[in-house]
C-alpha positions in Angstrom: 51.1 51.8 128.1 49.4 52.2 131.8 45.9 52.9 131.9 46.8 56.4 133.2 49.1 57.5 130.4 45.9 56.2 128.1 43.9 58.4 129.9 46.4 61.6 130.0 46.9 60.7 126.4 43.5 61.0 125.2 43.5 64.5 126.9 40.9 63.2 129.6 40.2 64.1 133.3 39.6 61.2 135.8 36.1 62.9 137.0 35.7 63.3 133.2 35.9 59.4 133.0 34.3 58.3 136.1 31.4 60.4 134.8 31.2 58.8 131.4 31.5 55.2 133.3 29.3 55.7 136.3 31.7 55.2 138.6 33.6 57.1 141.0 36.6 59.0 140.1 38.3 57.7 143.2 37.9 54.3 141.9 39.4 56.0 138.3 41.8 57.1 140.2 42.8 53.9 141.7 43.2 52.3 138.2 45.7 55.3 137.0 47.7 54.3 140.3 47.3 50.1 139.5 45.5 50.2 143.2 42.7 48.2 141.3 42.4 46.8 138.0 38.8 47.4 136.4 37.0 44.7 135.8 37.4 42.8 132.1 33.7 44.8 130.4 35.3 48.3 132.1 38.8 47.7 130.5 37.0 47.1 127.0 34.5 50.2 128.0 38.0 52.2 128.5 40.1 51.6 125.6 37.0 52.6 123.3 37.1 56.1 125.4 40.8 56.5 125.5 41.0 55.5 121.7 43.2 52.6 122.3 43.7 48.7 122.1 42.7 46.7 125.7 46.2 45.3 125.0 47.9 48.6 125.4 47.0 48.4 129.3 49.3 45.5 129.8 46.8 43.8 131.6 47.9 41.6 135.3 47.3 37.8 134.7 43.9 38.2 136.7 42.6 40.3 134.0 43.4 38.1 131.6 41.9 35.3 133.2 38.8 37.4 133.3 39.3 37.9 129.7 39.1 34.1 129.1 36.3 33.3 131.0 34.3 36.3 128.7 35.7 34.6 125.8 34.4 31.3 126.8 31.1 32.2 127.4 30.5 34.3 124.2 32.4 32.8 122.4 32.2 28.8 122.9 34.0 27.0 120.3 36.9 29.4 119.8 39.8 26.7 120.7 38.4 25.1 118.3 38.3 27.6 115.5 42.0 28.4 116.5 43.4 25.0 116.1 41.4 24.3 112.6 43.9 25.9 110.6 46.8 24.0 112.2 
């Protein structure tokens, strides 16, 4: 699902979300249109207000490497973890 079917889905307004972010809505507006892609902490901040997954989005492979570098600096170790079970 694209981020603005998440949004039209949840029954929200982009001013309504750029308001509850503190951003613009033009900058709202150029996520609905895949202009931008929000940074990785806005993408997280957005699926908790559109009452989705971040997955949902379908994120570009620059998100994702955004993604990774969160996960590797909160969560050192995790590769780790994963392969344990193997």
């Amino acid at each position: 699902m694209a981020i603005a079917q998440a949004r039209k889905r949840a029954g929200l307004r982009q001013r309504q979300v750029a308001k509850a972010l503190g951003v613009s809505p033009s900058a709202v507006s150029m996520w609905d249109t895949g202009a931008r892609m929000p940074r990785a902490d806005t993408l997280v901040k957005l699926a908790v207000l559109y009452g989705c997954t971040v997955d949902e989005f379908g994120m570009p492979a620059e998100t994702e490497k955004d993604l990774s570098a969160i996960r590797a600096k909160y969560m050192p170790g995790l590769e780790q973890l994963a392969g344990a079970d193997e």
